[in-house]
Every structure is written in C-alpha cells, then in structure tokens.
N, C-alpha and C positions, 0 to 999 in steps of 0.2 A: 504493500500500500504506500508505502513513504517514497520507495522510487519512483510509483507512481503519481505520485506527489508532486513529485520533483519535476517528472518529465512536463507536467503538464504547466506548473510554471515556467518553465523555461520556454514552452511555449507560446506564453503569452507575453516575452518578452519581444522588442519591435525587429531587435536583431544581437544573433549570437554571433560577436569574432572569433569567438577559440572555444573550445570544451577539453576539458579532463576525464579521460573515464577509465575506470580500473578495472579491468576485466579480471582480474584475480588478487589476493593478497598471500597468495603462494610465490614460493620460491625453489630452483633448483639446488642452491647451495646454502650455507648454515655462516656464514661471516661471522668469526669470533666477536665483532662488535655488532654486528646489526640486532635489529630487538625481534626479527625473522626466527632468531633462531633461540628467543626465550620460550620457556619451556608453555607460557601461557599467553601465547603468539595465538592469533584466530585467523587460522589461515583457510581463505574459502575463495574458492570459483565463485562467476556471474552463472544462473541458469541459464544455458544455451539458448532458451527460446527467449529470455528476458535481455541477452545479451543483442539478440538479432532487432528488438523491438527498440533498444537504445540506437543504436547504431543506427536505423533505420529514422526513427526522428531527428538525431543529429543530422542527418544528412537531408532531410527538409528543411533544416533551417542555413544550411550554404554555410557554414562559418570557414572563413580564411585555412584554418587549419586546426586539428584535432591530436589533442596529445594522449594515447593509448597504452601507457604506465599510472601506475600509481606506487607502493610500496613492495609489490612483486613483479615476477618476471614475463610478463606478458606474452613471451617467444613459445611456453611450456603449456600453454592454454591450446588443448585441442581444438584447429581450425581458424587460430590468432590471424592468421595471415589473410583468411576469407574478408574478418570486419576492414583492415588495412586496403583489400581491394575496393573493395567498398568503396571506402571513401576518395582512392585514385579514383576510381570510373567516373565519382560524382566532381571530380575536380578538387578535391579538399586536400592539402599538403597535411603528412602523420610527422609527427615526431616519438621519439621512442628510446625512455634509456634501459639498456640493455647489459646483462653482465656478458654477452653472443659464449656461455660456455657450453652451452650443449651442441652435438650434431646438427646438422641442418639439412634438410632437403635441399637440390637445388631449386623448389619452388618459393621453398621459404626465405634461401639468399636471394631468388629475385625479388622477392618481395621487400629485404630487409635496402638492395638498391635503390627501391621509389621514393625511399623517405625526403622528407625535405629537410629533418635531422637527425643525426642518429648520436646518443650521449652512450659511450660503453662505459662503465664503471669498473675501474679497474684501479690499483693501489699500487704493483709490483709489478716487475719485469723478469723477479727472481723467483724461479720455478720452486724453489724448497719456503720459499717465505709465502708465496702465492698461495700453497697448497696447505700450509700452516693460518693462513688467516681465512683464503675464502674457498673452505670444507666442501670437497666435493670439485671442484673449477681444476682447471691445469693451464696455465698462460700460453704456451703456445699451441692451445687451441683456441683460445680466444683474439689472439692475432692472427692464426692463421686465417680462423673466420671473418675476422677486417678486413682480410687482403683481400679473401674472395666477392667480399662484398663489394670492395672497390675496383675493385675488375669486371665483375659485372656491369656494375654501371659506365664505367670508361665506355665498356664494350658495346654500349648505345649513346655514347659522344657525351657523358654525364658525371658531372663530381659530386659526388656525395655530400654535405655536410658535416664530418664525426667530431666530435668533443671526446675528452677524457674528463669523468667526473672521478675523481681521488678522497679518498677520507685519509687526513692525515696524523699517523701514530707515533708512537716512540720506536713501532717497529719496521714501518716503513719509511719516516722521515730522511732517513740515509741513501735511499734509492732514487730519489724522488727528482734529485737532475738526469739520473740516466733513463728513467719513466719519459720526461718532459721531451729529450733528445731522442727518443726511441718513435716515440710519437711524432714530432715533429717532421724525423724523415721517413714517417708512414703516413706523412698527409693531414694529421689531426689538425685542426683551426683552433679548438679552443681549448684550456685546461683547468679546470676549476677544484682550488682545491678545499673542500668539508671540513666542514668541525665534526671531532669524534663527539658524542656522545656518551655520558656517564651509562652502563649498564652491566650488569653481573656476569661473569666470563663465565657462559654455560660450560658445563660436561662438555669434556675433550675439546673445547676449545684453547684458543692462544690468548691471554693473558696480554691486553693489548692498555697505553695509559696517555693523557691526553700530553702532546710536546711539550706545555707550559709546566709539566711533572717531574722533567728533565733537568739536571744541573745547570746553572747558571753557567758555567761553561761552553756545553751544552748547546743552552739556548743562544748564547755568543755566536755560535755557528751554524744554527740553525736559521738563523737572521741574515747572516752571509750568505747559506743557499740559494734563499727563497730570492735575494736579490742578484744571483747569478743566472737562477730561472727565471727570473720575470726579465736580464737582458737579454735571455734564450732567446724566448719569446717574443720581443721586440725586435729583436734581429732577424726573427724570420717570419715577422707579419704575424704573428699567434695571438693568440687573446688568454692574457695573464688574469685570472678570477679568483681571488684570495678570497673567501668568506670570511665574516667576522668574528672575532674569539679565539685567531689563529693567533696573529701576532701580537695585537694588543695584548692577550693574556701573556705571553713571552715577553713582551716588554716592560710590562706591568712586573712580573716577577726578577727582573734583572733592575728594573727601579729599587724594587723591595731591597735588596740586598745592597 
C-alpha cells in the first residue's frame, strides 16, 4: 500500500527529473565495514511484478534519467538488466553503482555499456586486502569486468562514464595513490573518496578503523597523499571528490596534539 502510495504521488507531481529506485537491498559480498553484512541487515528483493509496475510509471513520466541502486547490488537481481532496457528504449539515461564482482553474461555487459554512468565501488587494487575487506569479490574480476564493459561500448563509437566510489580505512589508506593511478589509466573520470562509518566488525570479518584513528604521524602523511592524488587527478583531467569527515577529522586530530 505505501509504495503504492508513493507511486501515485509522484504522479501527481507536474514533472519528475531523476528517480531513485532500489530494486533490492541484497548484496553479493559481506564488506567488513558495510552494515550489509550486520547480522540484523533486512535484506529483501522488489516483487517482480511490483518491480515491472515501478518501472513502468517511471517511465511515463520521461525523467532525464533514472538511478537503479540503492544500498544493494542491483546487477544480482534476477532480470536487472530487463528494467535498465526499459528505460534505454524509452530514452531515459541509468546510472548504477556497482561493486561489477560477479560473472556477467555478455547481455548483461551490454547492458552494463548503455549507462550514462556507471560508479564501481571499489577500495583496493591489492588482491589479498580486497578479499580480506570485500568477503566474497576478487579485484581482478572486477577490473576485468570494467574492461569488458569499456570495450563494448568503444565497440559502438561510445565512452562510458565510470567513477570509483572508495570508503577510506586504516586498511586501505596506503593503496589508495596506486587505486587512483590504476584507474586513471583505465579510463575512470571520477574518484570519490567515503567516510567509513562506525559499525561492529561482524564474524570473520576484517577489523577495519576510521584514518582520523591513526597516529598523528600517521595522519602527517596521510594528508600528503590525499594531496599527491588530488594533483593525480588534476593532471589528468579527473574529478578529485573528498567527502567530508575525511580530512577535517585528520586535521582536527593533529590540531589536538
């Protein structure tokens, strides 16, 4: 009743430019810090027919473009790639952040080419740390799967848009210039890096603590990277996206002292 609620104001609005819609709050992998993998996570699919009945009003109302995530993995949704046609056919540009670590059809990488942006969420470059933070993922299949996507679309005269969306830790902090250069000469436009989040290190996960937690030493060089990657990024046209509570809190704590 409440989504139907919803949909039906939104229809009475004069015009929608953008919608949000979360086809699941499932996910493939278990990230030592995402709250995904608390143990009292409410992880649920869209009912298939409820999900065709969204999609289908979204798409009488023409909005600019339609963002098809929300807190899970939308790629792992049986038939995800149907609503994304969808809204190509009706002309509506998708965006979609993605962690791309599962197999993919090749219908699904054509699909994953139309976007008008694609954000992968990724932290590391380093295959033992990668596999230690996001439970479940292997990095060089989720680069492989960027290439392939970016091949596809080449292969019809087309650049992709992809971002790197990063959460930055105590454990990945250290990597985090060869992440930015790795990307960079894989094409990525933008890199945005997240504040961790306070949450309890589930079973068998990695034990992850916010940078501002780190020694005042530490944070001394921490401060020096983040400004060697933001002249990474200015040197090759990239878009440098620091969230806030990154460095202030770092600065804040070297104040203190």
């Amino acid at each position: 009743m409440l989504v139907h609620d919803t949909l039906n104001h939104m229809l009475r609005v004069y015009k929608t430019n953008n919608v949000l819609i979360e086809y699941t709050t499932n996910c493939n992998l278990r990230c030592s810090y995402c709250s995904v993998s608390q143990p009292d996570w409410p992880g649920m699919d869209l009912d298939q027919n409820l999900a065709d009945e969204i999609t289908q009003a979204v798409i009488k109302r023409s909005p600019q473009y339609a963002v098809i995530h929300g807190h899970g993995e939308t790629t792992i949704v049986k038939g995800w790639e149907r609503h994304a046609k969808a809204f190509f056919d009706a002309g509506i540009s998708v965006n979609i952040c993605s962690n791309l670590a599962k197999t993919y059809t090749d219908e699904e990488i054509t699909t994953l080419s139309r976007l008008r942006r694609l954000t992968v969420s990724i932290d590391t470059i380093d295959p033992e740390l990668f596999r230690k933070l996001r439970r479940g993922g292997n990095v060089e299949k989720v680069l492989s799967n960027l290439s392939r996507i970016q091949t596809e679309a080449r292969g019809r005269g087309k650049e992709i848009s992809v971002g790197f969306s990063i959460v930055c830790s105590d454990k990945s902090v250290w990597g985090l210039y060869d992440l930015v250069k790795r990307g960079t000469e894989m094409g990525v436009l933008a890199f945005t890096f997240c504040n961790l989040g306070v949450l309890a290190t589930p079973e068998g996960g990695l034990e992850t603590k916010h940078v501002s937690e780190m020694s005042v030493y530490d944070c001394h060089k921490i401060l020096k990277m983040f400004a060697e990657i933001k002249m990474l990024c200015e040197q090759n046209n990239r878009i440098f996206d620091m969230k806030s509570g990154i460095v202030d809190t770092i600065r804040a704590k070297i104040n203190d002292k």
